[in-house]
C-alpha positions as CSV (number, residue, x, y, z in Angstrom):
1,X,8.0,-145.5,-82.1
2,X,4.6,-145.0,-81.2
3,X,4.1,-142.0,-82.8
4,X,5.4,-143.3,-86.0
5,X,2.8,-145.9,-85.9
6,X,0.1,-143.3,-85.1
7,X,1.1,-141.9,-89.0
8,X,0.4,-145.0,-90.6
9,X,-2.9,-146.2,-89.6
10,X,-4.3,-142.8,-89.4
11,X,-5.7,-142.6,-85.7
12,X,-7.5,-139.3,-84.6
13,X,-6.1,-136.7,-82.4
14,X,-9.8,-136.0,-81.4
15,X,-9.9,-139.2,-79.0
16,X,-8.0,-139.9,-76.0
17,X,-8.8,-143.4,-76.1
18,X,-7.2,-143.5,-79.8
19,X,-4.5,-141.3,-78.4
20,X,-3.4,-143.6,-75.5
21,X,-4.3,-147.0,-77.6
22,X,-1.5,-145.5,-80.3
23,X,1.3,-145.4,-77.7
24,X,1.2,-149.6,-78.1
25,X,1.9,-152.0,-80.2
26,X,-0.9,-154.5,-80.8
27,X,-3.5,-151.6,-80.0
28,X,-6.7,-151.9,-81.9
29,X,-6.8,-149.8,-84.8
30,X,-10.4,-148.6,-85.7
31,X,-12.0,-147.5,-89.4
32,X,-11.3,-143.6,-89.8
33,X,-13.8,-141.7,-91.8
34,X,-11.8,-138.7,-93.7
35,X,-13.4,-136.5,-90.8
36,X,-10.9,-138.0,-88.6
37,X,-8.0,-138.2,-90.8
38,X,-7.8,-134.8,-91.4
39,X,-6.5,-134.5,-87.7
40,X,-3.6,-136.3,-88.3
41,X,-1.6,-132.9,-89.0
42,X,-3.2,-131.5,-85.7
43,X,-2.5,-134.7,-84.0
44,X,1.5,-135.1,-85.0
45,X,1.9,-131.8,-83.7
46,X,0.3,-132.9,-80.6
47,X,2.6,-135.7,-80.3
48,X,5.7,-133.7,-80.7
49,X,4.6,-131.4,-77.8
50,X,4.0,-134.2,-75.3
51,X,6.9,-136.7,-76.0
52,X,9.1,-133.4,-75.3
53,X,7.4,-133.4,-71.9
54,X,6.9,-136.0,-69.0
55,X,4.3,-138.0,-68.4
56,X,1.6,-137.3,-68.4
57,X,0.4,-135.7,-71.7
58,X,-3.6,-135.5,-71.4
59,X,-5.1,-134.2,-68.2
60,X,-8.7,-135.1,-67.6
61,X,-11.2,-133.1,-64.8
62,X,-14.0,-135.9,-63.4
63,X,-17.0,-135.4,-62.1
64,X,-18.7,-138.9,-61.6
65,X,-22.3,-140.0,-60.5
66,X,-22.8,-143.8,-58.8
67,X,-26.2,-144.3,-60.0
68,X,-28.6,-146.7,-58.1
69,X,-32.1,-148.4,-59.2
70,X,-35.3,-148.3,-57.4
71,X,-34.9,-151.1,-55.9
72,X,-31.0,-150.2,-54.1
73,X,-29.2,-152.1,-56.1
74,X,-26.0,-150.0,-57.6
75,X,-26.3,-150.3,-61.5
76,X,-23.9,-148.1,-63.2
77,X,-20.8,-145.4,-62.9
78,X,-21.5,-142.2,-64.9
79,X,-19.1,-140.1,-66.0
80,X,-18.4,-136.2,-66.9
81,X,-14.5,-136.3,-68.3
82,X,-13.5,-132.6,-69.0
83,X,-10.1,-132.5,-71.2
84,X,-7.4,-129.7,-70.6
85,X,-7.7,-127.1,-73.8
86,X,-4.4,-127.9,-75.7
87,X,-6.1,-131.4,-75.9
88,X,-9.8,-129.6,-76.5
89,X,-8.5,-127.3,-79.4
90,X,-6.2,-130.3,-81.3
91,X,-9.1,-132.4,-81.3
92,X,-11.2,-129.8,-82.3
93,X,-9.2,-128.8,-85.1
94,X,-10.7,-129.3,-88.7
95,X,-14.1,-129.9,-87.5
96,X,-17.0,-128.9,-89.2
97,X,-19.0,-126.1,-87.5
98,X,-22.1,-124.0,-88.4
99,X,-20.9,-121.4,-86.0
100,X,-16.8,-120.9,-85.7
101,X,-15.7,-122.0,-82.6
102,X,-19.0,-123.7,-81.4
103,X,-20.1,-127.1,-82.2
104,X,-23.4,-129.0,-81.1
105,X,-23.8,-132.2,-79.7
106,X,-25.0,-134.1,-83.3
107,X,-21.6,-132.6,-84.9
108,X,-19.7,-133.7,-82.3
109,X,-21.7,-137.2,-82.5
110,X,-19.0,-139.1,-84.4
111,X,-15.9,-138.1,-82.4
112,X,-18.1,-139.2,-79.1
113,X,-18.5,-142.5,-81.0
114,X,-14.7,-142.7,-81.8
115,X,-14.2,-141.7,-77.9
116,X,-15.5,-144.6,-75.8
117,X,-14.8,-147.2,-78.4
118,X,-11.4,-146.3,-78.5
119,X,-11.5,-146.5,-74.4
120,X,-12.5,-150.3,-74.5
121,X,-9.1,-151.4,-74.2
122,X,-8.5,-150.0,-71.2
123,X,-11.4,-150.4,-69.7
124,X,-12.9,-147.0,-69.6
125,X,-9.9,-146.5,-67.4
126,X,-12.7,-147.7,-64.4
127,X,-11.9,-150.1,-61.9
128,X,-15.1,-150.9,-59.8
129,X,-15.3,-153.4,-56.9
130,X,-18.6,-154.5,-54.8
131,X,-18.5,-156.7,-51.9
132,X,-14.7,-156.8,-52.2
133,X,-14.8,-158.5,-56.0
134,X,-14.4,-156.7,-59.1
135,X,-17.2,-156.2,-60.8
136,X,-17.5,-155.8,-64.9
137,X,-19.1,-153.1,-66.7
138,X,-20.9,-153.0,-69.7
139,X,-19.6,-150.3,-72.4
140,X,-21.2,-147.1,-72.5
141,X,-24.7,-145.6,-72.8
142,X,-25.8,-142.5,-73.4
143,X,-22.3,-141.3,-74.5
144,X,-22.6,-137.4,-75.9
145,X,-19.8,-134.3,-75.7
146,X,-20.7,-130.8,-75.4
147,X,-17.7,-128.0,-75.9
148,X,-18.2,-125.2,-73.2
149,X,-15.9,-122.3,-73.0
150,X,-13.5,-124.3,-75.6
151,X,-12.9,-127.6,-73.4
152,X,-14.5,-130.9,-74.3
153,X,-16.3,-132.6,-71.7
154,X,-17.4,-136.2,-72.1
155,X,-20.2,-138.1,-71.0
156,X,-20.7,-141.2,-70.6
157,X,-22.4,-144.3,-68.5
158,X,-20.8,-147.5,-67.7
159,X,-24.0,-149.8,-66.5
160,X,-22.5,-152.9,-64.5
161,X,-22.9,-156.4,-65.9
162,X,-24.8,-157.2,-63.0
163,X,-27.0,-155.0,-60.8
164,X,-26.0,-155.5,-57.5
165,X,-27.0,-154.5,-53.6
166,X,-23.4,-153.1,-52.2
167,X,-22.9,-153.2,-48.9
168,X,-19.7,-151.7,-50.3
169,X,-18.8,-150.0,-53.6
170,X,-15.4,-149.0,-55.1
171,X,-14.6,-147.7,-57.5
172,X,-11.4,-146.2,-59.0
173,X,-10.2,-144.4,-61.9
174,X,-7.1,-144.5,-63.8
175,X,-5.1,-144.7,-66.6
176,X,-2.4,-147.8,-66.2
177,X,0.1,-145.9,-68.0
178,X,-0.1,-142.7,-66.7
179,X,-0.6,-141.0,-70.2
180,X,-3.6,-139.6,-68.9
181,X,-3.6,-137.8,-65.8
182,X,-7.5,-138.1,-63.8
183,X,-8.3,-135.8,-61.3
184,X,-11.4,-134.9,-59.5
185,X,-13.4,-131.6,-60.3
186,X,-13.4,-129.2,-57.0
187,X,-16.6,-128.6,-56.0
188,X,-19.0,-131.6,-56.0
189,X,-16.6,-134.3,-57.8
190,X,-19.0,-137.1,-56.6
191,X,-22.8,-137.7,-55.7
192,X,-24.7,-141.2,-55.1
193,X,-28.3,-140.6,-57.7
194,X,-31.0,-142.8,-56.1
195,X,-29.0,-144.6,-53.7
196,X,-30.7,-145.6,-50.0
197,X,-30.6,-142.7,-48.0
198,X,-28.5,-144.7,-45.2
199,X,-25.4,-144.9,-47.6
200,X,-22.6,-142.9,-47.5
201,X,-20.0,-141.7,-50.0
202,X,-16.6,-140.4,-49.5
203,X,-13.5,-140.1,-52.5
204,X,-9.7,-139.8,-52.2
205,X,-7.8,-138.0,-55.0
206,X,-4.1,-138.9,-55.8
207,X,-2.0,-138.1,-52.4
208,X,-5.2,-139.0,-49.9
209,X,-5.9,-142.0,-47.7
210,X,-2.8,-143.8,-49.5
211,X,-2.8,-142.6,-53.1
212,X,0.5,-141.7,-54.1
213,X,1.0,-138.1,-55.4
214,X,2.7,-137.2,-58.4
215,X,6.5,-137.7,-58.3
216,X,8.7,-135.1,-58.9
217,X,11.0,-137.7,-60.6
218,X,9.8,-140.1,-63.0
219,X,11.3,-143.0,-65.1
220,X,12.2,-141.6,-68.5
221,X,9.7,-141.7,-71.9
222,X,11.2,-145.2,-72.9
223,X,9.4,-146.8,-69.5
224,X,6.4,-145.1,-70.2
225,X,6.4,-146.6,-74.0
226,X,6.7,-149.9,-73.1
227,X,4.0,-150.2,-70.4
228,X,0.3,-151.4,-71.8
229,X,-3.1,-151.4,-71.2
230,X,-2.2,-154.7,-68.6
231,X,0.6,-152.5,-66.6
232,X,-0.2,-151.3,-62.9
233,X,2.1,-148.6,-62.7
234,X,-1.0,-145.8,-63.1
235,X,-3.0,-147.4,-60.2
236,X,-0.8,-145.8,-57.5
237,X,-2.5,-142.5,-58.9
238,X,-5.9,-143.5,-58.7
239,X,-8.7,-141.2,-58.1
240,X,-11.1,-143.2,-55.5
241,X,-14.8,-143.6,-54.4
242,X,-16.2,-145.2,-51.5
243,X,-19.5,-146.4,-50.9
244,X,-21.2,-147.6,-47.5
245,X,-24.3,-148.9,-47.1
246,X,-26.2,-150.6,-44.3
């Protein structure tokens, strides 16, 4: 069980990255400091909550930023992930804190680290396409999280391998396995930073311009445990952007 092999190698509860990696066989396991393993309790607690539940588990609020250079060419996908607050207050729990129920960027610094490492295997659950091809991205840069009215939100840049000029730019946003459910913020979920003022951006969440919506069935928890960071089944719930430019 995937749980059962969360207990023996001692991931976090503080990451969902670590989270979704520990639902898989073969998942990379990475180097805990005792900071992190004394989340375990928190975390197994967690993990009896959600496989009582259906999918999905985690639920993630996005804002995102396409960010472009001087000279128009599109180089990276920034990101603002806000985590429900069951996840916010298990990954939380057993942190150390100056002030109860407050914690800085620098003492959150380590679990930030833990975060986007632990999202490499899936790719920073970020799909981006220009011209038509799929286009890689680096791992993240100026990674931080802040915890603001007891919800973690991280942030993060993915710079693309390759600057590029995009006549079009898309990019979507998904977890494969549908642990994790992405959804945009409400009010201004997207914005183009230093993009040519003739492009345009539009974005389609999950149920829009031919994203599925959530079904009110699913397939039970033993599907769900045996898809991987290669399965497609998540993409039909993808959060999209669109960018046109002359």
């Amino acid at each position: 069980m995937p749980y059962r092999k969360f207990t023996r190698k001692c991931l976090q509860s503080a990451s969902v990255g670590a989270m979704v990696a520990a639902r898989h066989y073969g998942a990379s396991v990475y180097a805990m400091t005792r900071l992190f393993c004394r989340l375990v309790l928190a975390a197994l607690v967690f993990f009896a909550v959600a496989k009582a539940q259906a999918h999905p588990h985690v639920w993630v609020t996005m804002k995102s930023e396409l960010v472009y250079a001087a000279d128009g060419t599109v180089t990276g996908v920034r990101h603002n992930w806000t985590f429900d607050d069951m996840f916010s207050t298990f990954a939380t729990q057993g942190l150390e804190a100056k002030e109860k129920g407050k914690f800085t960027r620098e003492e959150l610094a380590p679990l930030a680290q833990v975060n986007v490492e632990s999202l490499k295997e899936f790719d920073y659950f970020t799909i981006a396409r220009v011209n038509g091809k799929k286009a890689p991205l680096n791992g993240p840069v100026d990674y931080y999280l802040d915890f603001t009215d007891n919800v973690l939100t991280l942030h993060f840049t993915l710079p693309f391998k390759t600057p590029a000029k995009a006549q079009s730019l898309d990019v979507e946003m998904y977890d494969p396995t549908w642990f994790v459910d992405f959804s945009f913020a409400e009010k201004e979920p997207v914005k183009l930073v230093g993009a040519p003022a003739e492009c345009k951006i539009s974005f389609a969440r999950p149920g829009e311009a031919g994203t599925a919506a959530a079904p009110k069935s699913q397939p039970g928890e033993a599907f769900f445990n045996n898809l991987d960071p290669s399965s497609n089944y998540g993409s039909q719930f993808a959060n999209k952007i669109a960018v046109k430019c002359p």
